[in-house]
C-alpha positions as CSV (number, residue, x, y, z in Angstrom):
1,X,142.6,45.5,58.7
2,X,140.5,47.7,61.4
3,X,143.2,47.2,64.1
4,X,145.9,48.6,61.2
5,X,143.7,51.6,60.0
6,X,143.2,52.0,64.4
7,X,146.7,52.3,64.3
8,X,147.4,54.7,62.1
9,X,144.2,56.9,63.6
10,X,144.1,56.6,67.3
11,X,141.4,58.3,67.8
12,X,139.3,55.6,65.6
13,X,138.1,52.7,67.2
14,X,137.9,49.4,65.1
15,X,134.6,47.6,66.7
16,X,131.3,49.0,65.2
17,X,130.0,47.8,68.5
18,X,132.2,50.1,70.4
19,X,132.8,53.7,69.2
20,X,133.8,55.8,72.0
21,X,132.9,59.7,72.5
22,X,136.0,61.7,71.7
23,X,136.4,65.5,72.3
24,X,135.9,67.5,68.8
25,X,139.7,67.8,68.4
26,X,140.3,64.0,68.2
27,X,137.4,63.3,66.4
28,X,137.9,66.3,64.0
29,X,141.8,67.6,63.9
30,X,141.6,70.6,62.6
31,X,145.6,71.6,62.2
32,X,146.9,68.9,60.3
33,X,143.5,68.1,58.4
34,X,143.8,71.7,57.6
35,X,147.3,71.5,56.4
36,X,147.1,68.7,53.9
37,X,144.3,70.2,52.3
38,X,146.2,73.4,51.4
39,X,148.7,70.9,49.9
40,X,145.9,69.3,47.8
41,X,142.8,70.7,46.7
42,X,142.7,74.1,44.4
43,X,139.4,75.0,46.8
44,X,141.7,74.7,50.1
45,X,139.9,77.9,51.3
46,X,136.8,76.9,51.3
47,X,137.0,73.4,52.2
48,X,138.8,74.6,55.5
49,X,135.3,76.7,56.0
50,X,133.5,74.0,56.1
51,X,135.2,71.8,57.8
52,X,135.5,74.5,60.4
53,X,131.7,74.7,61.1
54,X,131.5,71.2,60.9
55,X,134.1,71.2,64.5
56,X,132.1,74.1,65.6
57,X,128.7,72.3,65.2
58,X,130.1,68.9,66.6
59,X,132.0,70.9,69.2
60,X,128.6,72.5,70.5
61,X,130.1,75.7,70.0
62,X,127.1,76.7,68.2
63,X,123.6,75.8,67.7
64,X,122.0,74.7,64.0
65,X,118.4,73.3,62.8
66,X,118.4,69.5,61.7
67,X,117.8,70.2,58.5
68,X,121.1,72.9,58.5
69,X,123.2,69.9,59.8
70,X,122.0,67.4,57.6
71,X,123.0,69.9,54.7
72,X,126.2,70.3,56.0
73,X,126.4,66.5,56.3
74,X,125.2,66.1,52.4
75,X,128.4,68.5,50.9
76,X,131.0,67.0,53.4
77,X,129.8,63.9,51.9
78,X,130.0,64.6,48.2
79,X,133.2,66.7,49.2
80,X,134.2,63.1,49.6
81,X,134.3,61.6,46.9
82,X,135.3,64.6,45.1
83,X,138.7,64.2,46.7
84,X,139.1,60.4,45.9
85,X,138.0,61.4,42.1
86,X,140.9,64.0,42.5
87,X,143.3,61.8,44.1
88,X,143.0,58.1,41.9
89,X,146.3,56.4,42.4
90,X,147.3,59.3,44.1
91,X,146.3,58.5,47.4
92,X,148.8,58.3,50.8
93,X,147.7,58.2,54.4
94,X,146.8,61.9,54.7
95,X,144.2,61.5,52.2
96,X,142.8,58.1,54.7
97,X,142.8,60.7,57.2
98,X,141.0,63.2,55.8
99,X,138.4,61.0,53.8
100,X,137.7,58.7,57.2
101,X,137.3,62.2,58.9
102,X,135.2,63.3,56.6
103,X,133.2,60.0,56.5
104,X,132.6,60.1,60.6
105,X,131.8,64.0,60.2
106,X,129.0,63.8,57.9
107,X,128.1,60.7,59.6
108,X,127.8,62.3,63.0
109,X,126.5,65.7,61.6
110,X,122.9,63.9,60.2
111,X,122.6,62.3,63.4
112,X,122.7,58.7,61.8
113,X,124.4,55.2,64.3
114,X,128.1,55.7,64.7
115,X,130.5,53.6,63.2
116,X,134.0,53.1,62.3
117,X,134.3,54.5,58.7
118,X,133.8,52.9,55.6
119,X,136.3,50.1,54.4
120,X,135.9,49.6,50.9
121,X,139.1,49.8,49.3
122,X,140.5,47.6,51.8
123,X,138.8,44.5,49.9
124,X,140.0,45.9,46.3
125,X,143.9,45.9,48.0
126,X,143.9,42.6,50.1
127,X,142.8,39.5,48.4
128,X,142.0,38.0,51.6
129,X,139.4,39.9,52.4
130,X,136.7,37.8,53.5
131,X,138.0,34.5,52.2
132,X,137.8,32.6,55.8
133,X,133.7,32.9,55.0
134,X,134.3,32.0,50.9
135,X,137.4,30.3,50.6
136,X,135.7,27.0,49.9
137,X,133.4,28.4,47.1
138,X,136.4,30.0,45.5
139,X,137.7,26.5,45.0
140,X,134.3,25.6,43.4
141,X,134.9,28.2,40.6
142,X,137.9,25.9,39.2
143,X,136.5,24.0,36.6
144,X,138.0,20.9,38.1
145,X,136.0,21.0,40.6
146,X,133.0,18.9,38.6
147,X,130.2,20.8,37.6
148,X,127.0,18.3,38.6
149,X,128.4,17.9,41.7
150,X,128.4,21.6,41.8
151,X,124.9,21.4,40.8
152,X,123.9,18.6,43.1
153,X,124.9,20.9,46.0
154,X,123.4,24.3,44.9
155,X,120.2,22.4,44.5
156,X,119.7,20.9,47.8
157,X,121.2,23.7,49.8
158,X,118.3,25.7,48.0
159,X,115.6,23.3,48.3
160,X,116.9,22.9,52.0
161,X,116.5,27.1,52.4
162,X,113.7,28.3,50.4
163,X,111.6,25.0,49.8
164,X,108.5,23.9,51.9
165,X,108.5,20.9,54.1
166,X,107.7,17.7,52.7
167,X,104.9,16.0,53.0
168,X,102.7,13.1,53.0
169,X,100.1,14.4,50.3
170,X,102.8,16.2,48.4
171,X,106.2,14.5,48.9
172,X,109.2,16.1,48.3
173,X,110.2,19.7,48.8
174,X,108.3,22.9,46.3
175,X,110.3,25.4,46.2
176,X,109.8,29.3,46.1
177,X,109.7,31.5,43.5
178,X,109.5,35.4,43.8
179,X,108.5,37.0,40.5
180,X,109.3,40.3,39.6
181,X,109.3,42.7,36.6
182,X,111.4,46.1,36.0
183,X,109.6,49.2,35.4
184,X,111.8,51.5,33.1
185,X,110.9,55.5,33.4
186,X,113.6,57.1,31.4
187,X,116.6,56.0,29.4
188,X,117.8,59.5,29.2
189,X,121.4,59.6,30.1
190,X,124.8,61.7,30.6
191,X,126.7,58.6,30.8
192,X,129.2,57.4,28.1
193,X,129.8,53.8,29.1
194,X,130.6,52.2,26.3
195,X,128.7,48.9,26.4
196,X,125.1,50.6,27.4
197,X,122.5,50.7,25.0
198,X,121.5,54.4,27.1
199,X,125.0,55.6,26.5
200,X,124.8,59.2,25.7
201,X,126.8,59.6,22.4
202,X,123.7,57.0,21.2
203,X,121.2,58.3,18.6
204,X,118.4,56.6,20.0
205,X,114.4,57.6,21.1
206,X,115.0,59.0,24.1
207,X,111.8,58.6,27.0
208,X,111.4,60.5,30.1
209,X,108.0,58.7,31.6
210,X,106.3,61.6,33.5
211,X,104.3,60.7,36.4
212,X,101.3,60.5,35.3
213,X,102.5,58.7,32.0
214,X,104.6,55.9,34.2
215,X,101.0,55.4,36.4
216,X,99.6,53.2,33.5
217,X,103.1,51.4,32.9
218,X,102.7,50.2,36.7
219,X,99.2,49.7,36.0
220,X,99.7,46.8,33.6
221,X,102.1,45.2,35.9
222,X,100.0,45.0,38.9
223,X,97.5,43.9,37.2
224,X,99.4,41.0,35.6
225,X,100.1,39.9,39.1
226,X,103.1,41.4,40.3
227,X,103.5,42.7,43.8
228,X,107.1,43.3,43.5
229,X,108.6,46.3,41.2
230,X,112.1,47.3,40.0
231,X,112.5,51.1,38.8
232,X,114.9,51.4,36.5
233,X,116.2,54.9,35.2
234,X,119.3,56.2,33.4
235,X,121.5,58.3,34.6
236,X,120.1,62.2,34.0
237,X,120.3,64.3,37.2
238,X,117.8,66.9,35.9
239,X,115.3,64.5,35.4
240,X,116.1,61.6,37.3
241,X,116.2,63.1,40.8
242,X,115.2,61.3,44.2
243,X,111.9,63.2,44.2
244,X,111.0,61.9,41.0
245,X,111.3,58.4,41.8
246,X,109.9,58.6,45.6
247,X,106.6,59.7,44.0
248,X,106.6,56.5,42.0
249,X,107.4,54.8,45.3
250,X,104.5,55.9,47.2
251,X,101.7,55.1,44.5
252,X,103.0,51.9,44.0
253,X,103.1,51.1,47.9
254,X,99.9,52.5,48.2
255,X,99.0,49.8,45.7
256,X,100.4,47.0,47.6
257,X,103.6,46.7,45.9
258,X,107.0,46.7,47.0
259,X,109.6,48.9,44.9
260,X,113.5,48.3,44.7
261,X,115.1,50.5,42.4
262,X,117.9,49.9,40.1
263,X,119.8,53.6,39.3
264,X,122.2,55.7,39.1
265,X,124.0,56.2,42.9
266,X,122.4,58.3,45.7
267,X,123.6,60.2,48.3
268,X,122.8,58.8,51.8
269,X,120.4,61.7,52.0
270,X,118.5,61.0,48.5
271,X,118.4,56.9,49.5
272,X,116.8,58.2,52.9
273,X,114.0,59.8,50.9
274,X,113.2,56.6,48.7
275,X,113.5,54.8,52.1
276,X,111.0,56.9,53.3
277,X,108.9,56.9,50.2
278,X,108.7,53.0,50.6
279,X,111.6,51.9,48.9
280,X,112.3,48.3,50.0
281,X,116.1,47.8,48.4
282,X,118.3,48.7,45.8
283,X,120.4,47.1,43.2
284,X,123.6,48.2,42.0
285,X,126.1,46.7,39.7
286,X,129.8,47.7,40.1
287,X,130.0,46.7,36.6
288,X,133.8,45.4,37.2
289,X,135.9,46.0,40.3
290,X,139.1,46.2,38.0
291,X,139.7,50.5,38.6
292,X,141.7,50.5,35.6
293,X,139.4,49.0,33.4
294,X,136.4,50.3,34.8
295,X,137.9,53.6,33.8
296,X,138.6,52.5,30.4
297,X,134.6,51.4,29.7
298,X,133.2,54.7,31.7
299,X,135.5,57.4,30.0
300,X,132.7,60.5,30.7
301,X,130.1,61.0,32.8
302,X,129.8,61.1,36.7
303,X,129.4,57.2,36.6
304,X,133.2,57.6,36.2
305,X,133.5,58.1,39.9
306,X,134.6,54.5,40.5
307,X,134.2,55.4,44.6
308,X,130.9,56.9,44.2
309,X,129.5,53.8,42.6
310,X,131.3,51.3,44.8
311,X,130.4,52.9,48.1
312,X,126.6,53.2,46.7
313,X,125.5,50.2,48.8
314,X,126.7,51.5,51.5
315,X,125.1,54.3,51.6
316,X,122.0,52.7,50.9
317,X,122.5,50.6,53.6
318,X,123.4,53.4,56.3
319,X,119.5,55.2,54.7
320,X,118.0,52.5,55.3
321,X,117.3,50.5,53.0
322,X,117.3,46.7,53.9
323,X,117.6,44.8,50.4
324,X,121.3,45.0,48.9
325,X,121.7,44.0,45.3
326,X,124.9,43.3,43.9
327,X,126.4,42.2,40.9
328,X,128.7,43.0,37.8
329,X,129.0,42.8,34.0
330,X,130.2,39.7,33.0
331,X,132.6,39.8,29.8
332,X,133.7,43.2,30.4
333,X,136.9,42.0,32.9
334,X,138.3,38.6,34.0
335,X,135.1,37.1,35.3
336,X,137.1,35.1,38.2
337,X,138.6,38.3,38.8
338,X,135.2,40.1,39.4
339,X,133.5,37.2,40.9
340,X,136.0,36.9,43.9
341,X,135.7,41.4,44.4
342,X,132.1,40.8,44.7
343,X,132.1,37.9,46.9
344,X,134.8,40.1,48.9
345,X,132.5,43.1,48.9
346,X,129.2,40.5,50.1
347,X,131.4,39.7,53.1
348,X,132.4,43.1,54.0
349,X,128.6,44.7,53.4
350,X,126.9,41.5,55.5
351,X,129.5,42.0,58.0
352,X,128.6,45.6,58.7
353,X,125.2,45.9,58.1
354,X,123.7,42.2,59.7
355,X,120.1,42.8,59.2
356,X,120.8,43.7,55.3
357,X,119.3,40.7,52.9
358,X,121.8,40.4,50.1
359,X,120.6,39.7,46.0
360,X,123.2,38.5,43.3
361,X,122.4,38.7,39.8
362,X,125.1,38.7,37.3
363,X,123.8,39.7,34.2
364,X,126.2,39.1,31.1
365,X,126.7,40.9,27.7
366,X,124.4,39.3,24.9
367,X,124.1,42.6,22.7
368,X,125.9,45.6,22.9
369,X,126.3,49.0,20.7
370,X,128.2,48.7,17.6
371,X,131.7,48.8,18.3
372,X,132.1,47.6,21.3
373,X,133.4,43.6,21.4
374,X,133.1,42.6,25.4
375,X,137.0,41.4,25.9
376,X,135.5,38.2,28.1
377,X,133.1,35.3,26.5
378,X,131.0,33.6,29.5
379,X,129.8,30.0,28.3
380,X,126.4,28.6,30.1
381,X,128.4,26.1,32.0
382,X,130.4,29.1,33.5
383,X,127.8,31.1,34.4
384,X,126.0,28.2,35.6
385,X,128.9,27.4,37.6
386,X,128.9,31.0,39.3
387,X,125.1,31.0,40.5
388,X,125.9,28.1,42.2
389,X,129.1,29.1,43.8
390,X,127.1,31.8,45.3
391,X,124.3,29.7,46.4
392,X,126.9,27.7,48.6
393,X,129.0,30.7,49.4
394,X,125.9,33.0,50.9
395,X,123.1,30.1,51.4
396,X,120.5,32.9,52.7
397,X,121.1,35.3,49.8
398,X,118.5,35.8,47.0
399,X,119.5,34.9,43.4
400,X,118.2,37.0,40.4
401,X,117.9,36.0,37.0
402,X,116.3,38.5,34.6
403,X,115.4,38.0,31.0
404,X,118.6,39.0,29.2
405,X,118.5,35.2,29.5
406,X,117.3,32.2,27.2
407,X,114.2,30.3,28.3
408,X,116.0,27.0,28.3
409,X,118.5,28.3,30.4
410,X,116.8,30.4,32.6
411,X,114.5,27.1,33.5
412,X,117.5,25.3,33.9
413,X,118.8,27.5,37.0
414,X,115.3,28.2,38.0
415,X,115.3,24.3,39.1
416,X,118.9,24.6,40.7
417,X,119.7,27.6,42.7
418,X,117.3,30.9,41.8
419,X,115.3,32.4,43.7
420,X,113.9,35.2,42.3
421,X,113.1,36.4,38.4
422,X,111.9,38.6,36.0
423,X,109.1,37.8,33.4
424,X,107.3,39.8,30.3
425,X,110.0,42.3,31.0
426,X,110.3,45.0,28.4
427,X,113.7,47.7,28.7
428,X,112.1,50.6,27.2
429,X,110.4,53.3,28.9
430,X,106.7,53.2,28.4
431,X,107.1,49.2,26.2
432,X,104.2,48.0,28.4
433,X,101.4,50.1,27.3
434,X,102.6,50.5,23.7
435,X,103.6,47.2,23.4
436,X,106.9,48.0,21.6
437,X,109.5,46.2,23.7
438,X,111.9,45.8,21.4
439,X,112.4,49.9,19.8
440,X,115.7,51.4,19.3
441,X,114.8,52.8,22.7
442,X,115.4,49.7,25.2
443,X,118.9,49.2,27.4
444,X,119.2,45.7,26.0
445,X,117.1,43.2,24.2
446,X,114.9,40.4,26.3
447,X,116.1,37.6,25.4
448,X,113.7,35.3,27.0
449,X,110.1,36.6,25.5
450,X,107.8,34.2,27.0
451,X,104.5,36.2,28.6
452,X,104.4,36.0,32.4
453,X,101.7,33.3,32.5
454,X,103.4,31.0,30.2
455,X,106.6,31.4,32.9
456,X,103.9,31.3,35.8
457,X,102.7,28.0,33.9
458,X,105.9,26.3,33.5
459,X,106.7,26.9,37.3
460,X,103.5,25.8,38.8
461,X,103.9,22.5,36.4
462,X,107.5,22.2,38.1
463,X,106.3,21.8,41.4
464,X,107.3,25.9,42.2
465,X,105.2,27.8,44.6
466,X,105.0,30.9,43.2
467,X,105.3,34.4,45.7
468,X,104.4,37.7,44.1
469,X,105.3,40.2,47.2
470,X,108.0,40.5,49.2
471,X,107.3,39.3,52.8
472,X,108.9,40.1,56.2
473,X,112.2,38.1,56.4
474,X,110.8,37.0,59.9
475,X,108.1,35.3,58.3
476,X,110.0,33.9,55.2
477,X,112.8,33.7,53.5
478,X,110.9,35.3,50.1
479,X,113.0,39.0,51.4
């Protein structure tokens, strides 16, 4: 796939371990980038500009701050995806030009590693993508393929990764257990998605946790235990910005606690300031990787840009962050369909980013807003069956189960193949202080409402060994 995009760009190489120094017109071809643009883009003019002091800068033909270039870098970048949101099923091989040129522009510009430029939608157009590394598991996810001995092998391949040595005084093998809980600080939200209980359109409370009222919130949590926080946000760019969460960041790591966040898409240059805050991952669901339906269940708002949320990783990666969540919505598309895109996308992101920890959780439709009817029904065995196929198809990757699940269930996979879960969650912004965990207010209701010692309890008498923090992946396999 590299050698064929090479091909058709000479002056790209294909091995992220090899990216030669070009001069400025190779890297940046001005004339016929210039040209297809006029063709295109109703703002020709001023795209040309700046992709004319973008050549200039890279050419060394004149002289900027780092904070100028990085700017720079940060519009070529959303310039971007602007032009894939313009060009859906639209797009030829002077748009690959443009967009990869673009891609190593911006790239080079904020003075981040160079590499060949993102391959995304190669994945969504070749269903071999990455089979050679999960062509086996994809034959697991045929329910001919026997479930319990499915089962049998999740379990020991997990016991065998993130259990503890047997022995004489304790036969047998504990395993570990990373407990987590989310932290919600707004579910204010320009987003119509039509299966979200934040959805805009939505006459619901609506709760934008200011600093100094989300302290307490983290408060409670730390002090139930937990070293290890997700911050969860709608989508409201006013409100919602980088800045807003990194302060959040930095209190909670100056409280000995390790934040991931779960929101809306960043810009390389906003996941570099939660890296820099102390953000230790992020989670992001593509939802479905079916473009045409994702279009249908995202009709308004700017989580319509299917490429801005499916490149989100990426750029997460490439700012730093070293903890890749992944995942989709199961019942809103063919759930083989989705499973084998984001088994296809693991591949591709492990591939190019090595020293990246990958996190699957597939959370599936219980509830939704009235109206919507999820197309898809997912039965336990199924979803069962797909935490496992992921345990055997990425035996190092963390597996997430959250509380949308039942208790019974959620202590059925806890004792096959998960690794990591969420307990006295609550969805609603500021639930933990007031207690009401269940307003009109939350994204979806907890299904499993045990209290965090009584899943701590049931653990310990299951022989887990219970981690609260995240530690070094040199150290253990708890990252």
């Amino acid at each position: 796939m590299m050698k064929e995009v090479s091909e058709n760009l000479p002056f790209l190489d294909a091995s992220p371990l090899h990216i030669p120094v070009m001069p400025i017109e190779a890297r940046l071809p001005l004339h016929p980038l210039c040209e297809w643009i006029r063709r295109v883009d109703d703002h020709a003019e001023a795209r040309i500009d700046v992709l004319q002091r973008a050549a200039a800068i890279l050419g060394g033909e004149c002289q900027t701050s780092v904070s100028e270039r990085r700017e720079l870098a940060d519009k070529i970048e959303h310039w971007r995806y602007q032009h894939l949101n313009a060009r859906v099923g639209k797009l030829v091989t002077e748009d690959s030009r443009l967009l990869d040129a673009l891609d190593l522009a911006a790239n080079e510009l904020a003075g981040r590693q160079a590499r060949p430029p993102r391959r995304t939608r190669d994945l969504l157009r070749d269903d071999s993508f990455g089979t050679g590394r999960v062509s086996e598991a994809c034959e697991m996810l045929d329910e001919a393929y026997p479930l319990s001995r499915l089962i049998e092998q999740a379990t020991a391949l997990t016991i065998e990764r993130f259990g503890e040595p047997a022995s004489v005084a304790s036969p047998g093998s504990d395993r570990r257990m990373l407990l987590y809980a989310p932290l919600y600080l707004s579910n204010h939200c320009i987003n119509h998605c039509t299966y979200c209980g934040f959805r805009f359109p939505l006459q619901i409370e609506r709760t934008h946790l200011t600093f100094d009222q989300a302290k307490p919130e983290a408060d409670i949590l730390i002090d139930r235990g937990f070293r290890h926080i997700l911050l969860v946000g709608g989508d409201f760019p006013k409100l919602t910005t980088a800045e807003y969460y990194g302060e959040m960041i930095e209190y909670l790591a100056q409280r000995g606690v390790a934040t991931a966040v779960e929101i809306a898409p960043q810009s390389t240059a906003d996941y570099a300031k939660l890296v820099r805050a102390g953000a230790c991952g992020v989670t992001l669901y593509q939802e479905t990787y079916d473009e045409v339906l994702y279009a249908k269940y995202h009709p308004r708002g700017t989580k319509a840009w299917y490429d801005w949320r499916f490149e989100g990783l990426d750029r997460a990666a490439e700012a730093g962050m070293r903890r890749l969540g992944l995942g989709f919505l199961m019942g809103l598309a063919d759930p083989m369909d989705d499973m084998k895109a984001m088994m296809r996308h693991a591949v591709y992101l492990q591939d190019r980013y090595p020293d990246c920890t990958l996190a699957f959780s597939l959370p599936r439709i219980h509830d939704a807003p009235q109206g919507f009817q999820p197309p898809h029904s997912i039965d336990d065995d199924l979803f069962v069956r797909f935490y496992c196929v992921l345990r055997l198809a990425f035996p190092e990757a963390q597996l997430v189960l959250s509380t949308r699940e039942n208790a019974a269930l959620r202590d059925r996979l806890a004792t096959i193949c998960i690794t990591q879960m969420s307990a006295g969650s609550c969805t609603a912004p500021g639930g933990y202080e007031s207690s009401e965990c269940h307003s009109s207010g939350e994204q979806f209701p907890v299904t499993d409402q045990r209290s965090v010692e009584t899943v701590a309890d049931w653990l310990t008498d299951h022989s887990f060994r219970l981690t609260w923090e995240i530690v070094a992946q040199n150290e253990s396999k708890d990252t």
